[in-house]
C-alpha positions as CSV (number, residue, x, y, z in Angstrom):
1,X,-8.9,20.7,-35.8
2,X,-10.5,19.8,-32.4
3,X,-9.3,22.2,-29.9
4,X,-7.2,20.9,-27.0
5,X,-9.4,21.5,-23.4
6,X,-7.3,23.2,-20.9
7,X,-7.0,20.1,-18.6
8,X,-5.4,18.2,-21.3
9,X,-2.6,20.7,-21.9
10,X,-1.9,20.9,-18.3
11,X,-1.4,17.3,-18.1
12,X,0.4,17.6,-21.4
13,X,3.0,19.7,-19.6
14,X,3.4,17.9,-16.8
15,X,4.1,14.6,-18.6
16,X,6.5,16.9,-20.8
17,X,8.6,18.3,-18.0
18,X,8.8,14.6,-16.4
19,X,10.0,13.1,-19.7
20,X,12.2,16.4,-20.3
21,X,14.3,16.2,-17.0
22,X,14.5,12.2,-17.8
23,X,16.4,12.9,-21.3
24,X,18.4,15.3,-19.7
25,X,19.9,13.4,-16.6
26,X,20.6,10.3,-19.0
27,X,22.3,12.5,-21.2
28,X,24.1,14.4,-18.7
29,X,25.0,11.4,-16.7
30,X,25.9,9.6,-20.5
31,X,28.8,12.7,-20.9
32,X,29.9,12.3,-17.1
33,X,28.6,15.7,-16.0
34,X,26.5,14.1,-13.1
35,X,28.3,13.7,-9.6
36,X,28.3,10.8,-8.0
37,X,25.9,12.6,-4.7
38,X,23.4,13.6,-7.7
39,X,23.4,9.6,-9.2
40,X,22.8,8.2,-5.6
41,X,19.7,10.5,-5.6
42,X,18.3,10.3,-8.8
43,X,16.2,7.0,-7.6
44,X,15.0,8.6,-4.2
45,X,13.6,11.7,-5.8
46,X,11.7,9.5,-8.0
47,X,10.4,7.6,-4.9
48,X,9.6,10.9,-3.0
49,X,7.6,12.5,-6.6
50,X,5.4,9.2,-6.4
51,X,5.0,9.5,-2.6
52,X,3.8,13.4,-3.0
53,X,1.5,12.6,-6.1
54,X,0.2,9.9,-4.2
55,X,-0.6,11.8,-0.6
56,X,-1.9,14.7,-2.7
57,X,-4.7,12.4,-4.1
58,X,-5.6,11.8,-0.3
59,X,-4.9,15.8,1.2
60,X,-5.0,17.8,-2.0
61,X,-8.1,16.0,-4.3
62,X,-9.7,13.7,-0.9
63,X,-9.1,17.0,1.6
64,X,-8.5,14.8,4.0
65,X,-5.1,15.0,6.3
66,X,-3.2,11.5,6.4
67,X,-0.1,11.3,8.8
68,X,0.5,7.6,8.5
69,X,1.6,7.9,4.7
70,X,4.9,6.4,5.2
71,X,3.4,3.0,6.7
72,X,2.0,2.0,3.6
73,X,5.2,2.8,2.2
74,X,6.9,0.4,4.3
75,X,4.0,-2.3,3.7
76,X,5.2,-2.5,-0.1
77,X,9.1,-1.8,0.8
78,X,9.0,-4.9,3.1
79,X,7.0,-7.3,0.9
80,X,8.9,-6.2,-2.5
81,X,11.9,-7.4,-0.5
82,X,10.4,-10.8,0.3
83,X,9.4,-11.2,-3.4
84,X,12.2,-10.5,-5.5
85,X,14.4,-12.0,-2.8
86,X,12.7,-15.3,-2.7
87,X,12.9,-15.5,-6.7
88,X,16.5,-15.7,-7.5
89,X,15.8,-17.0,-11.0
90,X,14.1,-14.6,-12.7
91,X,16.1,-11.6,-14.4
92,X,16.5,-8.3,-12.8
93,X,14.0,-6.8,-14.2
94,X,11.2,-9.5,-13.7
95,X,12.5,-9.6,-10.0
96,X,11.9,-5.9,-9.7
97,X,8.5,-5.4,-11.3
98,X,7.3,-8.3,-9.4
99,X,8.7,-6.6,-6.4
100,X,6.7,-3.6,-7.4
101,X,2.9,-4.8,-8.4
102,X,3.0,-7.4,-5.1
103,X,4.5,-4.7,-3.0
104,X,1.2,-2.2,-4.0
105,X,-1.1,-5.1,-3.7
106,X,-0.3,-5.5,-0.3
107,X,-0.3,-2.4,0.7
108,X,-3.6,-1.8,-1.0
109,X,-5.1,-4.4,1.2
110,X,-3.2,-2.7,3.9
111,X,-5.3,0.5,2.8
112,X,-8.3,-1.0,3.3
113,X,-7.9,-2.6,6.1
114,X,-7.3,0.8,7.8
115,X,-9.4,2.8,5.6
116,X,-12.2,1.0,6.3
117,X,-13.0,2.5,9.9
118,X,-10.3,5.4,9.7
119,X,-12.4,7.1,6.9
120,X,-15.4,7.9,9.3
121,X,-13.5,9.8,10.8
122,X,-12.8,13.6,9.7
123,X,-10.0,16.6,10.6
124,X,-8.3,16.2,13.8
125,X,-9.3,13.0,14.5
126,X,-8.7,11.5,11.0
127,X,-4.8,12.7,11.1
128,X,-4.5,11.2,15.0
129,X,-5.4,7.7,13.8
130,X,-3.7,7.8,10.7
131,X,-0.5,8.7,12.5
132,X,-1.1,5.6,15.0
133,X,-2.2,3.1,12.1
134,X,1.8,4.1,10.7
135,X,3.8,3.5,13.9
136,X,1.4,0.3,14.6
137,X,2.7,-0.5,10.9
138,X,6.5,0.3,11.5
139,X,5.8,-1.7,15.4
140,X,4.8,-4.8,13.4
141,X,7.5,-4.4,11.4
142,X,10.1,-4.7,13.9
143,X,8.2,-8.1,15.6
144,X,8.0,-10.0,12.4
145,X,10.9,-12.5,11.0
146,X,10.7,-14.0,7.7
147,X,13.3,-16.2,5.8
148,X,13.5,-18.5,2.5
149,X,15.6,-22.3,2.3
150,X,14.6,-25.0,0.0
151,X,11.1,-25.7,1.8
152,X,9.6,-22.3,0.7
153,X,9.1,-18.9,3.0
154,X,8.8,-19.4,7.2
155,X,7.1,-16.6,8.9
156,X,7.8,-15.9,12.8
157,X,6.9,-13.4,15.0
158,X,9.4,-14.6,18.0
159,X,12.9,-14.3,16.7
160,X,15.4,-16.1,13.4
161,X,15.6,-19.4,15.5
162,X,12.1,-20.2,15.6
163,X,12.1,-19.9,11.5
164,X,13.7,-23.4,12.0
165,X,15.7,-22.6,8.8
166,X,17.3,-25.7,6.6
167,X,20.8,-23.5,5.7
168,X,18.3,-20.9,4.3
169,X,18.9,-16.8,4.3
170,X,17.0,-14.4,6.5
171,X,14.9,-12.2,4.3
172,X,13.4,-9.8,7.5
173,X,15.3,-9.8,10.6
174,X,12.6,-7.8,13.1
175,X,14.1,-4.3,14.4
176,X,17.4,-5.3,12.0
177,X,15.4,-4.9,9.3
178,X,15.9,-6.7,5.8
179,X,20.0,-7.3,5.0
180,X,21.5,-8.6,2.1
181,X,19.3,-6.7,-0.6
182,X,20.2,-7.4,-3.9
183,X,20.2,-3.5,-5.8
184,X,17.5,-4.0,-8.4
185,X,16.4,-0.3,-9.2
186,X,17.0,2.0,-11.7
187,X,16.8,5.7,-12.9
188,X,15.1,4.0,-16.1
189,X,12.6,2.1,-13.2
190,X,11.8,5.1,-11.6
191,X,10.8,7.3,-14.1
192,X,8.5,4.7,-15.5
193,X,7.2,4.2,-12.0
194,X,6.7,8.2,-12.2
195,X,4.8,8.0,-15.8
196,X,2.3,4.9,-14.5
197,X,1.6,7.6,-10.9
198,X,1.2,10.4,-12.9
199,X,-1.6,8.4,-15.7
200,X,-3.4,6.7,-12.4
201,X,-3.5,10.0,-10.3
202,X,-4.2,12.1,-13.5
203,X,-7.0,10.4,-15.0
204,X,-8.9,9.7,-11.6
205,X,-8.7,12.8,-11.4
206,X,-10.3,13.7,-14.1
207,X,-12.9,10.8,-14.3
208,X,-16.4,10.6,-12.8
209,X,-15.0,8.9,-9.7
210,X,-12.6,11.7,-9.5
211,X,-15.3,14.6,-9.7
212,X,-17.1,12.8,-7.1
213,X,-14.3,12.9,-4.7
214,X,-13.9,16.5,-5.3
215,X,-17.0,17.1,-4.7
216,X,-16.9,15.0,-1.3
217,X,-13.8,17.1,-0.6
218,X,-15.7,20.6,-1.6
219,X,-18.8,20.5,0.3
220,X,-19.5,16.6,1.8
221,X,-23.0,17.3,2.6
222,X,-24.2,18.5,-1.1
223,X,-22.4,15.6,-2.4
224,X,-24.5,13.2,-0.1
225,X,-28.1,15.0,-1.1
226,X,-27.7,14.2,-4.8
227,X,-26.3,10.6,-4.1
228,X,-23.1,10.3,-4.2
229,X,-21.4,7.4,-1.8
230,X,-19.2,9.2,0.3
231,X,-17.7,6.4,2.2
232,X,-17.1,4.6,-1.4
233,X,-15.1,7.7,-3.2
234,X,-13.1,8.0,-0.1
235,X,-11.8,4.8,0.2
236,X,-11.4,4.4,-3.4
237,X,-9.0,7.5,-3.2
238,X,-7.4,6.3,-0.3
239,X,-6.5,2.8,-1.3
240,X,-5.2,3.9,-4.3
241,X,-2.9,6.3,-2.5
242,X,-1.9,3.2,-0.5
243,X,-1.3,1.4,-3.6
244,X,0.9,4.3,-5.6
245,X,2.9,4.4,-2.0
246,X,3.4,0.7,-1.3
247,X,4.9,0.9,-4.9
248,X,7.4,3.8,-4.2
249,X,8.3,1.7,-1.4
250,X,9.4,-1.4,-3.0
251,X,11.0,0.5,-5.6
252,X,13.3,2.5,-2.9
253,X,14.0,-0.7,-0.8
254,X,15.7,-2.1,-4.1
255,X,18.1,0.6,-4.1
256,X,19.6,0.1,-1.0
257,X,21.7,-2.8,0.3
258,X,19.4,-2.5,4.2
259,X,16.6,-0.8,4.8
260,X,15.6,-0.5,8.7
261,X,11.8,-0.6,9.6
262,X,12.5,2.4,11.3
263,X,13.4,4.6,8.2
264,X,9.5,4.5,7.4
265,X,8.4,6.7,10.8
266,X,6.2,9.3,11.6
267,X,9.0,11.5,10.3
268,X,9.1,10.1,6.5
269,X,5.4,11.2,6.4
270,X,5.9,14.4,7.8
271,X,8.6,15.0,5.0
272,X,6.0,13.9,2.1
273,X,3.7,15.6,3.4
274,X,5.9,19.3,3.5
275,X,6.5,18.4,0.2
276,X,2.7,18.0,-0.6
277,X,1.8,21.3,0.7
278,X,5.1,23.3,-0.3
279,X,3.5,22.4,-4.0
280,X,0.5,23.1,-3.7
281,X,-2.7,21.0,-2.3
282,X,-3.9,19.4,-5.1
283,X,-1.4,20.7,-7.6
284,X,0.5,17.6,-9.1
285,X,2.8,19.3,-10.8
286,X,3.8,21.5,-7.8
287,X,4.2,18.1,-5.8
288,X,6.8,17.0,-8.4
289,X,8.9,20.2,-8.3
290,X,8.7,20.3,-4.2
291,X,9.8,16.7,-3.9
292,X,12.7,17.3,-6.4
293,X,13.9,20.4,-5.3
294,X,14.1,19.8,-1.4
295,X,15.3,16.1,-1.7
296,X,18.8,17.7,-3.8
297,X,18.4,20.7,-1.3
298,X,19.6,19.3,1.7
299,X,22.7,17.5,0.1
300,X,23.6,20.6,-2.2
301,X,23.4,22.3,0.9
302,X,26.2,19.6,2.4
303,X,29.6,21.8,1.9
304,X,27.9,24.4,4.3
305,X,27.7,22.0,7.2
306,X,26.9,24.1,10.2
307,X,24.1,26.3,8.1
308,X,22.6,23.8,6.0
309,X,19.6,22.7,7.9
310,X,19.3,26.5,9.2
311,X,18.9,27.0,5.4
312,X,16.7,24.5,4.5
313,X,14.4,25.8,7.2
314,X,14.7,29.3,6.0
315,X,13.9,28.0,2.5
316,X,11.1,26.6,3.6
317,X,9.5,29.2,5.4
318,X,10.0,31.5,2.9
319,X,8.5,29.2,-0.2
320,X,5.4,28.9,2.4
321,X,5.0,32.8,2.5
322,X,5.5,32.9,-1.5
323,X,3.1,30.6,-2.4
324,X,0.5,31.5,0.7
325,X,0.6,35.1,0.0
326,X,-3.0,36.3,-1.4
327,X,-1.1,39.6,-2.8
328,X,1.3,37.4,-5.2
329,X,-1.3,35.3,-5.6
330,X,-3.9,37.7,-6.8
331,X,-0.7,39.2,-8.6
332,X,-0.4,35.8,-10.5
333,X,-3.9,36.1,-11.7
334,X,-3.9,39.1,-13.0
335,X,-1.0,38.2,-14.9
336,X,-2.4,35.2,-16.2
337,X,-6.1,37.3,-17.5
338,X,-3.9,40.1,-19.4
339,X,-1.9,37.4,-21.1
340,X,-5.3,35.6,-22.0
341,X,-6.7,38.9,-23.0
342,X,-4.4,40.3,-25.1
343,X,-4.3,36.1,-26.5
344,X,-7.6,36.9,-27.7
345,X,-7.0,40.6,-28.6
346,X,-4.6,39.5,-31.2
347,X,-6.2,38.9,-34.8
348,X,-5.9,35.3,-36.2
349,X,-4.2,35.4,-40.0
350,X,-6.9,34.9,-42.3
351,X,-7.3,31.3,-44.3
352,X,-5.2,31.2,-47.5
353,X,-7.2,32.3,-50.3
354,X,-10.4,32.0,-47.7
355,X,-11.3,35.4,-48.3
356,X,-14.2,37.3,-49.8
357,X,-13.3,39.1,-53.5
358,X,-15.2,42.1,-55.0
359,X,-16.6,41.9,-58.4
């Protein structure tokens, strides 16, 4: 029997404990035991694990700090309400993953559009431009007015009258944001949107591409001298951290019946991003468990109203100190080598009748 490689059992695991907490919200929320606060939330957190994968493939794999995260996010959020609002038609569904795939595409173009001279850039300076290109993002996003009648989509960048609408519904109404949304998304939506992150982000990982960008990330000079295109790797990991995002986005503008260009701000990226480096850079399952954990937090924190946000920070401080400390940390690993020791120390049973008989 082959032997599993330890890469594959990690991602084994990590597929495991998404498909476990799945089966056991449905069948919590099938006997009634899931409150009404928890439903609401159970589509966010699936937004905010596919935002945290996705901005750990550009800080945590890339090692490179993006601030604008959130843009991109609004990118697909804002076109996924165009599409499966201009389709009445279709089914639910149809509408939804339509919504989905167009709302990525376009924000995958948005990705390279600012990847393209943002990516020269490194540290500091990389983070300060990132964090502009997202506020020039959420900016447009308050100028632009789009609406739907029987003569197809008009576009304006003026205001609702100049759409020159034949009894047709505003889709985008600038700084107002996009009203009227039909609620499209699911529980069952977003943990399939989490499955299709986790296999992208996963396997680029471990592909060629995805070594390369390690590499890039690990020492960016020694990758150049044996050949490997820096600038290529880099936007290929950035675009399709745009892409992941502008996907999350549409899905989390289908669950609400508004969404305000201003909810995707400098502040939405911060909060991805805490939950990026609360799991770990570069640990996907550790971005999973931050963005579930501290997305319930807050509300579970909501009967102590006064303390809640004093707790929230405390909690947060204190899992940076856990997971930062190089004592617990080298505690961990020795841990981990006695366990694998003593693995090996213990005998395997001998085969069934494999053994050697004297005459």
């Amino acid at each position: 029997m082959k032997k599993i490689s330890k890469t594959t059992r990690s991602n084994l695991i990590t597929y495991a404990m998404v498909v476990a907490a799945f089966v056991i919200m449905q069948i919590l929320s099938v006997t009634g035991h899931v409150s009404n606060s928890l439903a609401g939330q159970l589509v966010p957190i699936c937004v905010y694990i596919c935002m945290a994968v996705s901005l750990n493939l550009t800080v945590g794999i890339l090692g490179e700090l993006s601030l604008g995260h959130a843009g991109f996010m609004s990118v697909g959020a804002f076109t996924g309400v165009v599409v499966a609002m201009s389709i009445q038609n279709a089914a639910g569904p149809v509408r939804l993953v339509l919504a989905i795939v167009i709302g990525g595409i376009m924000a995958g173009i948005a990705g390279v559009i600012v990847g393209v001279p943002v990516l020269r850039l490194r540290g500091d300076y990389l983070a300060i431009v990132t964090l502009a290109f997202g506020e020039i993002i959420k900016n447009l996003l308050n100028n632009i007015y789009v609406g739907v009648d029987s003569h197809g989509l008009h576009f304006s960048m003026k205001d609702t009258a100049s759409l020159n609408l034949d009894n047709g519904t505003i889709l985008i109404n600038g700084p107002m944001g996009a009203p009227g949304i039909e609620k499209l998304s699911t529980f069952v939506a977003g943990f399939i949107l989490v499955l299709i992150v986790l296999t992208v982000t996963l396997n680029l990982i471990r592909s060629r591409s995805g070594r390369a960008i390690m590499a890039i990330r690990d020492n960016r000079i020694a990758a150049e001298s044996v050949g490997i295109n820096i600038t290529k790797y880099k936007l290929m990991a950035f675009v399709t951290s745009a892409v992941l995002a502008g996907m999350s986005g549409a899905l989390y503008a289908m669950n609400y019946s508004s969404i305000l260009p201003k909810k995707f701000d400098f502040n939405t990226s911060i909060l991805v991003l805490v939950f990026v480096v609360l799991g770990g850079m570069g640990n996907i399952r550790g971005s999973i468990i931050a963005a579930t954990v501290l997305t319930i937090l807050p509300e579970a924190l909501r009967a102590l109203n006064d303390y809640r946000m004093l707790i929230y920070a405390v909690v947060l401080i204190l899992v940076m100190l856990v997971t930062n400390n190089p004592i617990l940390k080298n505690g961990w690993t020795l841990v981990k080598e006695k366990l694998a020791f003593w693995r090996k120390k213990t005998p395997e049973p001998a085969a069934e009748g494999g053994g050697v008989h004297e005459q």
